[in-house]
NUPA-149104 format. One record per residue (C-alpha): residue number from 1; z, x negated, y negated. Coordinates in Angstrom, 3 decimals, decimal comma. Example, Ala and Ser with C-alpha at 12.3 -4.5 7.8 and 13.67 -1.06 7.14 Angstrom:
BEGIN
SITE|1|7,800|-12,300|4,500;
SITE|2|7,140|-13,670|1,060;
end
This chain:
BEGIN
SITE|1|-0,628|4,279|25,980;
SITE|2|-3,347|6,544|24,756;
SITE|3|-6,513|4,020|25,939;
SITE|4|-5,497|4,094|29,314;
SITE|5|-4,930|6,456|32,106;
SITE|6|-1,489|8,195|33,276;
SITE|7|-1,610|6,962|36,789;
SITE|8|-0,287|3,992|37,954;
SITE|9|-1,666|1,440|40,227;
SITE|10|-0,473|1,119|43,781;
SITE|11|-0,404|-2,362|44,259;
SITE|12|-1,770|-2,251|47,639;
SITE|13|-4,962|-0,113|46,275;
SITE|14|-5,535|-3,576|43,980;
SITE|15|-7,128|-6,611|45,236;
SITE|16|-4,382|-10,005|45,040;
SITE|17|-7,526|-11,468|42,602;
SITE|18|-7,575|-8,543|40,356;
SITE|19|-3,537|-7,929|39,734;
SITE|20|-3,489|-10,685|37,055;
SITE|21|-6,577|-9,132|35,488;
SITE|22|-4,978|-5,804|35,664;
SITE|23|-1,640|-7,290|33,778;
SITE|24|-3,658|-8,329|31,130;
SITE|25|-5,934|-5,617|30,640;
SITE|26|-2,322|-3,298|30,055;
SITE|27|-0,916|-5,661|27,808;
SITE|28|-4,483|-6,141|25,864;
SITE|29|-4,925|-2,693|25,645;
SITE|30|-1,322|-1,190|25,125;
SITE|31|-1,449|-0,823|21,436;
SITE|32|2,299|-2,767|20,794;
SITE|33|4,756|-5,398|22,620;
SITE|34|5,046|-4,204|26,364;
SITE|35|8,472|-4,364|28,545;
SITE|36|8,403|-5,765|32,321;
SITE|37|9,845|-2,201|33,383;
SITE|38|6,765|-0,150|31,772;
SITE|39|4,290|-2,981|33,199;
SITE|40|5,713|-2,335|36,606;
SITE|41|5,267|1,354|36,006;
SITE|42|2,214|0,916|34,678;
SITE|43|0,496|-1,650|37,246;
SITE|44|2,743|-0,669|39,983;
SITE|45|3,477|-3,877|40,901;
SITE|46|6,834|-5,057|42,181;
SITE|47|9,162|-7,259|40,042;
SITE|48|8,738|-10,088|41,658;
SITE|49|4,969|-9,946|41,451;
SITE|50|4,981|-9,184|38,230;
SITE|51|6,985|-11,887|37,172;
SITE|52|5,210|-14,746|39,117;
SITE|53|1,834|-13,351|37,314;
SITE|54|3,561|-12,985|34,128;
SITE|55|4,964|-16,665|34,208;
SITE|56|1,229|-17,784|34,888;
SITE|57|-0,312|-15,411|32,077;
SITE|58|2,343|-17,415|29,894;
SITE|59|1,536|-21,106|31,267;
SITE|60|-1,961|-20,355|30,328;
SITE|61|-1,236|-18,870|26,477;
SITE|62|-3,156|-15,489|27,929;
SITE|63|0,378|-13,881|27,308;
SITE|64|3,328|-14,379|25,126;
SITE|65|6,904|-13,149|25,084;
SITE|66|9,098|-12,031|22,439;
SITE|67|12,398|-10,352|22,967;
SITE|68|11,874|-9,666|26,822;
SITE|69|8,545|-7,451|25,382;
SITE|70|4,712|-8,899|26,451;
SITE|71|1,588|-9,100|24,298;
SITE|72|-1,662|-10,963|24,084;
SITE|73|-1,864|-14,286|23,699;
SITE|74|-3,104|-17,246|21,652;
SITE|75|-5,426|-17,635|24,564;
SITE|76|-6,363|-13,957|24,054;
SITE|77|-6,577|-14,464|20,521;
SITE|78|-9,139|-17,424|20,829;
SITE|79|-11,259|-15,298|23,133;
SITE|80|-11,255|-12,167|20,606;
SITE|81|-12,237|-14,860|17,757;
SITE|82|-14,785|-16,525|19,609;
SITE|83|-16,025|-12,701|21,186;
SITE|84|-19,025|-11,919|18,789;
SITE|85|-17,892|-9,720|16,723;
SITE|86|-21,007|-9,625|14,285;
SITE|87|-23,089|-6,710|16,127;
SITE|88|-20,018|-4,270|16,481;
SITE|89|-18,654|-5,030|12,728;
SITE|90|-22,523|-4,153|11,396;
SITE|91|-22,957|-1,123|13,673;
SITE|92|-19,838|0,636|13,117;
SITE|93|-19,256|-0,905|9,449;
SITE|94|-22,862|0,575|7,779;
SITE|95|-22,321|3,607|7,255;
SITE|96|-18,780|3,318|5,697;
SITE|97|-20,455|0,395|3,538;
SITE|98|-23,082|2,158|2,062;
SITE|99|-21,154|5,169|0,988;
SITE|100|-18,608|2,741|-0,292;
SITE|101|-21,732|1,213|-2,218;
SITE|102|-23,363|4,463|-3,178;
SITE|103|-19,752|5,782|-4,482;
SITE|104|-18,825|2,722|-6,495;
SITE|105|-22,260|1,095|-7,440;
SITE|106|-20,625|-1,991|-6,646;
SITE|107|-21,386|-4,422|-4,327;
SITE|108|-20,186|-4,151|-0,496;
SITE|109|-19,661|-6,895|2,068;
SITE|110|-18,339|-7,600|5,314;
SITE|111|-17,197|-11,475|6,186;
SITE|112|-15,361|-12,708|9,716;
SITE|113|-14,032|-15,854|10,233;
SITE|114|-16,498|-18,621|12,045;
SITE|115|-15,454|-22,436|12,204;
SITE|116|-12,176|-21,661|10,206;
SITE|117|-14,705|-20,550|7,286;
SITE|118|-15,291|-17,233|6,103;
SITE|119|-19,120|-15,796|6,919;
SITE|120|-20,634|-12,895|5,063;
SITE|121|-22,721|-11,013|8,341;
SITE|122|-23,305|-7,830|6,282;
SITE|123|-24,313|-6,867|2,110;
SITE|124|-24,834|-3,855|0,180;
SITE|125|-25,968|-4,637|-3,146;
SITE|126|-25,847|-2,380|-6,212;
SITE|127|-29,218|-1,664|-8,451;
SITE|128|-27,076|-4,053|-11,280;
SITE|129|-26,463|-6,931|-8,745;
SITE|130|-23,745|-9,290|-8,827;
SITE|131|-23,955|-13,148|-9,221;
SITE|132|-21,559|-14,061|-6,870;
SITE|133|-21,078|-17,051|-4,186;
SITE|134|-21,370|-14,619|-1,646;
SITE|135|-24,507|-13,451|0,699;
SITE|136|-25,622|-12,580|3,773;
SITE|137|-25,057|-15,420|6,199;
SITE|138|-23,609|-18,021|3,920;
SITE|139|-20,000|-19,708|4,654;
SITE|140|-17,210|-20,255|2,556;
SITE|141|-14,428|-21,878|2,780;
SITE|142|-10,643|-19,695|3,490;
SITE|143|-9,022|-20,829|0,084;
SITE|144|-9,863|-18,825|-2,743;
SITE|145|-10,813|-15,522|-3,573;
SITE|146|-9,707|-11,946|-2,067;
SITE|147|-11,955|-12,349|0,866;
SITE|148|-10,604|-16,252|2,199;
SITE|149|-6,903|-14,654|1,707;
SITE|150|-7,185|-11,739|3,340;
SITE|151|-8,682|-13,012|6,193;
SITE|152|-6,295|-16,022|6,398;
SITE|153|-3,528|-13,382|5,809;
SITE|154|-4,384|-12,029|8,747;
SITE|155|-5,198|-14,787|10,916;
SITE|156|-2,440|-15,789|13,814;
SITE|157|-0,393|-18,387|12,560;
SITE|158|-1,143|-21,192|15,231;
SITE|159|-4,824|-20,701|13,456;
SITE|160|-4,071|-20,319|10,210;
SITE|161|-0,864|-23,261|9,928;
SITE|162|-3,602|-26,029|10,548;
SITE|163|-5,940|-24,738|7,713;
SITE|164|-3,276|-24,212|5,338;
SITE|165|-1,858|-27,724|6,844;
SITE|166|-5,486|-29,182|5,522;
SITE|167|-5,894|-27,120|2,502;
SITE|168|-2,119|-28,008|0,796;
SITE|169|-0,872|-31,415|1,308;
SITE|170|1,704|-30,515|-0,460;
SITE|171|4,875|-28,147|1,046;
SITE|172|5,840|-26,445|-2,020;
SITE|173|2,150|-25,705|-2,593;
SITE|174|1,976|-24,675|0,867;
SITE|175|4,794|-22,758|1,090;
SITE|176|3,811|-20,617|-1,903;
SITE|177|0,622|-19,699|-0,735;
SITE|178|2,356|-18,687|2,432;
SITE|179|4,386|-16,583|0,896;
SITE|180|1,255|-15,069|-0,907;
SITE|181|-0,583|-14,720|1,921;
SITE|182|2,536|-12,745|3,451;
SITE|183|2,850|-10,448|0,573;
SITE|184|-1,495|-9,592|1,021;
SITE|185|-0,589|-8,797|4,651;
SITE|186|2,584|-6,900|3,686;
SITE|187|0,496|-4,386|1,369;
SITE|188|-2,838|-3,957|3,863;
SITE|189|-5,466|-5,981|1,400;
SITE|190|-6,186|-8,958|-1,400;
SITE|191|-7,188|-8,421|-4,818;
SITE|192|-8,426|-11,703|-7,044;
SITE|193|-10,214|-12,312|-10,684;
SITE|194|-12,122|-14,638|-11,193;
SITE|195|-10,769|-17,585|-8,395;
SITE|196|-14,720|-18,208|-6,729;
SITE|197|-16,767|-16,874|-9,413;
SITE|198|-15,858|-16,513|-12,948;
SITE|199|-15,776|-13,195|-14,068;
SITE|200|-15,447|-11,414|-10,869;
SITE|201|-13,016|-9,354|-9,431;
SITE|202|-12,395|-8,002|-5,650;
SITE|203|-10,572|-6,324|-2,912;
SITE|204|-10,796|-7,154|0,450;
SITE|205|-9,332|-5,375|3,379;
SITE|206|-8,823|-6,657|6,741;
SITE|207|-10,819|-5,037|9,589;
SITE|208|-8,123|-5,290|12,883;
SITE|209|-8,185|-4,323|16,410;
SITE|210|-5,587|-1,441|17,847;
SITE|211|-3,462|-4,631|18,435;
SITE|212|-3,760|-5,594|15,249;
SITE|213|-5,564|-8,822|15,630;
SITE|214|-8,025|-9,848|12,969;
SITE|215|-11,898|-8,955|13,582;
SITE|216|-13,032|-9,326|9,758;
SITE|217|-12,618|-7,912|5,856;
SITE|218|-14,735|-5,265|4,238;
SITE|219|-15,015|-7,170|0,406;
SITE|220|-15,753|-4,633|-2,551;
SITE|221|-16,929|-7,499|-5,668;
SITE|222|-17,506|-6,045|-9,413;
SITE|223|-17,870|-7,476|-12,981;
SITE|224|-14,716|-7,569|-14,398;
SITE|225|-15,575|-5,633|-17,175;
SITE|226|-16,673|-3,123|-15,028;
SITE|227|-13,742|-2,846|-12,844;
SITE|228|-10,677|-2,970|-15,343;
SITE|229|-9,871|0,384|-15,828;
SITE|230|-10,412|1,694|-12,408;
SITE|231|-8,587|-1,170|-10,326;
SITE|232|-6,539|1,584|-8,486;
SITE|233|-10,003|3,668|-8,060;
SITE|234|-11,694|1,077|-6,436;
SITE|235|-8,866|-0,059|-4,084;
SITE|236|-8,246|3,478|-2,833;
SITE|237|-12,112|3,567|-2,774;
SITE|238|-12,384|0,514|-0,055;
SITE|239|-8,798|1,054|1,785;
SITE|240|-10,593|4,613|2,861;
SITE|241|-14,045|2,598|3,684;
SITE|242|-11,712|0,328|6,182;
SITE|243|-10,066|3,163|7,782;
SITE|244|-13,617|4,861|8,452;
SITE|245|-15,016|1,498|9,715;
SITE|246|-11,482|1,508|11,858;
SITE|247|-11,966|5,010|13,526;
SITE|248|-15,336|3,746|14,492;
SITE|249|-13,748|0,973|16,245;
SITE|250|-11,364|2,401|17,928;
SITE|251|-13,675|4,227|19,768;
SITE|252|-15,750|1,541|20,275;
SITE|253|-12,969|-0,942|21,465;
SITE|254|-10,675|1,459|23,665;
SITE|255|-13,634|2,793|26,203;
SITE|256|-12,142|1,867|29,145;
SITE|257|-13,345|-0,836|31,536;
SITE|258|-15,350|-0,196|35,324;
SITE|259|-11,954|-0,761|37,122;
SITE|260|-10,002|1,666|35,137;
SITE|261|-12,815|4,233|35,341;
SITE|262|-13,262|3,565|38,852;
SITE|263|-9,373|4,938|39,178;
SITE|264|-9,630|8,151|37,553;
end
């Protein structure tokens, strides 16, 4: 774990209260699927303990288990999505934006997911602007376009089933924009022509936490006729944007908390 300290916890030196807090501030913060035997290391709780707190962490959805390992969850995952995320992603996303802007002379956004919709918070336009659906503060719906896949891509499936559920009546339909929703998550971003607006083409990259859960998409938009012949340009272009915007987040999302500061 590289966000939080060597030392483990005694578990007499942590209040009863706190120990459930304390599991799921490890398995929040520990960066991939967690065993029992490095959360008893880690908390220095004994098994039993452990395992009573763990079963209630489970009853409530604030953890889940996979293959004996521990990670956040869809309780977690709610709190994350409903956590607003609008002042970090325009702090730490700016500067990344406007050199992505400034480099391509295309237009820049960033979108997160409100209401099972897709909201722009943030917009760098070019000195050519582009007529697009898209603007600062307006909502759109997750179906079309690089930006409503990528982020559904990368939505947890108990959120994203129900929209697809409501989007495709249909199972085959369904099923195939599953499967094209796995491939945008398989290859790290979206690229569309022309599905919202006519003659415009994008790539959208997801913006994700250490654990990999979904905060929003950096969007770059262009004329097709401008983008054609530099496709691969552009993409590397926005891919590097992301992982700019990402080192800014890590270091805003891994400072560590009062109690684990309190310990060192």
């Amino acid at each position: 774990m590289d966000n939080l300290p060597d030392k483990t916890f005694a578990e007499d030196n942590v209040p009863t209260s706190e120990r459930v807090l304390l599991i799921l501030r490890i398995v929040a913060g520990y960066g991939r699927p967690v065993s029992a035997s490095d959360l008893m290391r880690e908390t220095g709780l004994n098994k039993s303990t452990l395992y009573r707190l763990l079963a209630s962490l489970r009853r409530w959805g604030f953890v889940m288990e996979t293959d004996a390992l521990y990670s956040p969850g869809s309780a977690c995952l709610q709190l994350s999505l409903n956590f607003d995320v609008v002042p970090l992603l325009t702090l730490h996303g700016y500067d990344a934006m406007h050199q992505l802007n400034t480099l391509t002379q295309e237009t820049v956004a960033i979108t997160v997911v409100m209401q099972q919709e897709a909201v722009c918070i943030s917009m760098i336009e070019p000195r050519q602007s582009l007529r697009c659906s898209f603007e600062k503060g307006r909502s759109l719906p997750l179906h079309s376009g690089a930006t409503a896949k990528c982020l559904l891509a990368h939505l947890p499936a108990t959120v994203s089933q129900p929209i697809l559920q409501s989007q495709f009546g249909n199972m085959f339909e369904r099923q195939t924009r599953i499967e094209e929703l796995n491939r945008i998550r398989q290859q790290g971003y979206a690229c569309t022509e022309s599905e919202v607006d006519a003659g415009v083409w994008g790539i959208s990259v997801p913006l994700l936490t250490q654990n990999q859960q979904l905060l929003g998409a950096l969007t770059l938009m262009a004329p097709i006729v401008r983008a054609q012949d530099k496709h691969q340009q552009l993409i590397a272009a926005t891919l590097s944007a992301a992982d700019a915007i990402h080192q800014r987040l890590r270091s805003a999302l891994t400072q560590e908390s009062p109690a684990f500061s309190n310990q060192s």
